[in-house]
N, C-alpha and C positions, 0 to 999 in steps of 0.2 A: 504493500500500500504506500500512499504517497506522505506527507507530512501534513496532509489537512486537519486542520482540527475535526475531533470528533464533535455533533451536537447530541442536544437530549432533544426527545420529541416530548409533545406534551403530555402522551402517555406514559410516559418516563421510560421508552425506549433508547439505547443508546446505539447513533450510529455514526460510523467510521469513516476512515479517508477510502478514496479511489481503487476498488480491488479488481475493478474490469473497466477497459476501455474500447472502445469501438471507432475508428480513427477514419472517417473516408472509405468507409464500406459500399464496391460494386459489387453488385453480383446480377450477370449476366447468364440467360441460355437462349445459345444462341442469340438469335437477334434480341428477346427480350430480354430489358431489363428490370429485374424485380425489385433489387436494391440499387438507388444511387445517389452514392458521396453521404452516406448517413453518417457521422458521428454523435455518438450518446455515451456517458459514464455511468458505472454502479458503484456501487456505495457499499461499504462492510455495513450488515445486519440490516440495508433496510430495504422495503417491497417496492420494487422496481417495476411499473406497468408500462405496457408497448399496446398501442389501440389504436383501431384505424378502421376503416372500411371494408368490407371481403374484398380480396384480391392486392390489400396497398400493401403486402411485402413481409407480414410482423411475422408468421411461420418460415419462411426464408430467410429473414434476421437470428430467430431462435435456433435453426440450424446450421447457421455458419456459426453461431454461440457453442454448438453443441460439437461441431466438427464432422455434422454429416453436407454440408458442403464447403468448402473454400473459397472465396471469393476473388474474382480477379483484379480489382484491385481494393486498398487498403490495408490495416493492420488491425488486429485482434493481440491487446497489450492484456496479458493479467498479472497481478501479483508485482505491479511494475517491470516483467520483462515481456519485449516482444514475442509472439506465440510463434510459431512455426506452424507449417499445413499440418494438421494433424487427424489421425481417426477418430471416430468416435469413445474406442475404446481408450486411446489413450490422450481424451479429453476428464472421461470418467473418470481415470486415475487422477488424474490434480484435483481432485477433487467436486465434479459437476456434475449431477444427475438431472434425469428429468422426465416428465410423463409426456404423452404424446396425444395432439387433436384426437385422433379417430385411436382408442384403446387397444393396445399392445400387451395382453393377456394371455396366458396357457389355455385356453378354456377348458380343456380335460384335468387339469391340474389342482391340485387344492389350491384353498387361498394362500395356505401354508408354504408350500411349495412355490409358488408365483412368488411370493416375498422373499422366500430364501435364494432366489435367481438376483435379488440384486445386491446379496451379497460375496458374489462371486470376484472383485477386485481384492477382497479379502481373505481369501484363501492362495494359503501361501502351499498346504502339503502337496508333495511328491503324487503323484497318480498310485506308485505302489504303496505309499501311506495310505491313504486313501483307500485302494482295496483290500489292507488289512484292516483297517482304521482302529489305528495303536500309535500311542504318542503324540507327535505332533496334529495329525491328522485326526485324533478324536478332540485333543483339546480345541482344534478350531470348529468343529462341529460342533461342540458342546457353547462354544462363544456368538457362535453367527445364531445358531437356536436361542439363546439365552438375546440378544438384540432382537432378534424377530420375534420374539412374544413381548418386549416391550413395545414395540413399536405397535402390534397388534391391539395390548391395554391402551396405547396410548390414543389412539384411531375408535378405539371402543367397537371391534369386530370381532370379538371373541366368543364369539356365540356359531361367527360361520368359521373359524380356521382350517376345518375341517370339510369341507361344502367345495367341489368343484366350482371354478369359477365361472364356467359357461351356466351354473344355472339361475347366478346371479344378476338381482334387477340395474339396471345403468350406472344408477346412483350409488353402490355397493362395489361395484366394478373401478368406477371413479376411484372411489376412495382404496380398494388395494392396488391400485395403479399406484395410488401417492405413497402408499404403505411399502414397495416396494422400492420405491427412488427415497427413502429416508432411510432405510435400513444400510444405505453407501453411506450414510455419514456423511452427506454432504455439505459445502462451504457456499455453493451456489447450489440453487434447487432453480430447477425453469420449468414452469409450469404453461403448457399450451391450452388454454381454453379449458383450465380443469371444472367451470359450472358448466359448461354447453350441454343441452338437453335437460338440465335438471330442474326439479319444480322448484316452489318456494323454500319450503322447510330443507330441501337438499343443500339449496342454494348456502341456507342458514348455517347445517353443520359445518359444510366444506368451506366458508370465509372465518369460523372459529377456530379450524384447525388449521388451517394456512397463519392463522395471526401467532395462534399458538406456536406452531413450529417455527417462524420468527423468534419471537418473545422468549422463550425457554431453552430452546438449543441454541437461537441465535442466529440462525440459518440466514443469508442470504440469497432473496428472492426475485426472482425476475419472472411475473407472466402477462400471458397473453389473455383478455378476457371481452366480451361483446358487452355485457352487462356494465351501464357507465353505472349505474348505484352504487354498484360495488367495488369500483375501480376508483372511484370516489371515496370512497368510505373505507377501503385498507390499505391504500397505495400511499405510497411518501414520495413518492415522484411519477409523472407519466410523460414519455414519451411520445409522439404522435406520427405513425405513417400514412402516407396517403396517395398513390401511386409510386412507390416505391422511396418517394422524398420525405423527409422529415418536418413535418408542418408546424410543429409545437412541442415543447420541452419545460418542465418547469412543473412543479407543487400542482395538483390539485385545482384549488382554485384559478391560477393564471390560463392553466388548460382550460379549464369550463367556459373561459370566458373569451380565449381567443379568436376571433373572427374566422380566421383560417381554420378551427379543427370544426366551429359552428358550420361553415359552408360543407365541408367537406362529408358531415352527418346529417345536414338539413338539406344542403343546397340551394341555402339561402344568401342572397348576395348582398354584398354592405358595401357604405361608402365609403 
């Protein structure tokens, strides 16, 4: 991170200097382009929102975040060092997880199981540990089990651990998506559209538990959400895309009020 002072939020959140940057980010296929010349910063510990229009870019932002694509020009600085093109998997490792728009699930698989897959950067034993499972290899099974039933109490899904995933309703499905991208321990969580499809009361658990994973791990958060009430009401900073360009930046209130993110959601035109 950078030398910024940290602030408190009025909730009495604390958060930090510059732990990700996004510097003049294109990204191009072929002829189109999806992302151009975006620069945006995040912040250690606090909820980083990207909102726009369908189609202005903010899922091909979270993916060049995430390292499933590269972008041809720009720079992606974390931790104040420049990144290199890197895979997804070894985006995970520095510490980055993340759920995905349309749910990326086992469906045959328990919930148990589905959450135990994303503690897979965490296991260090040998394969033949592993199929003896003696020593090193039980103690990490017994450590990755011992996280994933926190994380389980913690989600309050301990009723299904046990319940195939495919039989589960959207909203349950949701939530062991998130359940499996916190059990990496992550330092940045990116979250794509984690309310989409969900009713009111769904709505309601999943902005408590996002705040909480903030608030008590400490997690830094970056997502992507259609619902401005709510992007309103958890975010500490938003973002703004909108044909791939960056229309607005800034708290909260300066976004709600900017002309440019107004037209761009209304299509209403000012003087």
């Amino acid at each position: 991170m950078d030398g910024q002072t940290s602030t408190v939020t009025p909730d009495g959140r604390t958060i930090g200097g510059v732990v990700m940057e996004m510097r003049n980010i294109t990204l191009r296929f072929g002829g189109v382009i999806a992302i151009k010349d975006i620069s945006f910063d995040v912040r250690h510990g606090e909820i980083r929102a990207i909102i726009g229009p369908n189609g202005a870019g903010k899922s091909s932002m979270l993916n060049v975040i995430s390292g499933f694509y590269n972008p041809q020009e720009g720079e992606v600085w974390y931790k104040g060092e420049k990144r290199k093109p890197m895979k997804p998997y070894q985006v995970a490792r520095q510490g980055i997880a993340r759920t995905f728009q349309n749910i990326a699930l086992f469906d045959g698989m328990t919930v148990l199981d589905n959450i135990m897959t994303g503690r897979l950067n965490h296991m260090k034993a040998s394969i033949l540990d592993q199929a003896i499972w003696w020593g090193r290899a039980e103690r990490e099974e017994v450590a990755n089990r011992q996280k994933a039933e926190e994380v389980i109490d913690f989600l309050e899904i301990q009723s299904i651990r046990k319940t195939p995933v495919g039989r589960l309703p959207y909203g349950l499905k949701k939530r062991v998506e998130l359940a499996r991208a916190l059990v990496a321990e992550p330092e940045i969580l990116l979250l794509d559209e984690p309310m989409a499809g969900m009713n009111v009361e769904e709505k309601e658990d999943m902005c408590r538990f996002i705040l909480d994973v903030n608030d008590e791990f400490g997690t830094t958060i970056v997502l992507i959400e259609h619902d401005m009430g709510v992007v309103m009401d958890i975010s500490d900073r938003v973002v703004v895309m909108d044909y791939g360009k960056k229309i607005g930046d800034g708290v909260p209130d300066e976004v709600r009020n900017n002309p440019d993110v107004i037209d761009a959601y209304l299509g209403v035109a000012h003087d």
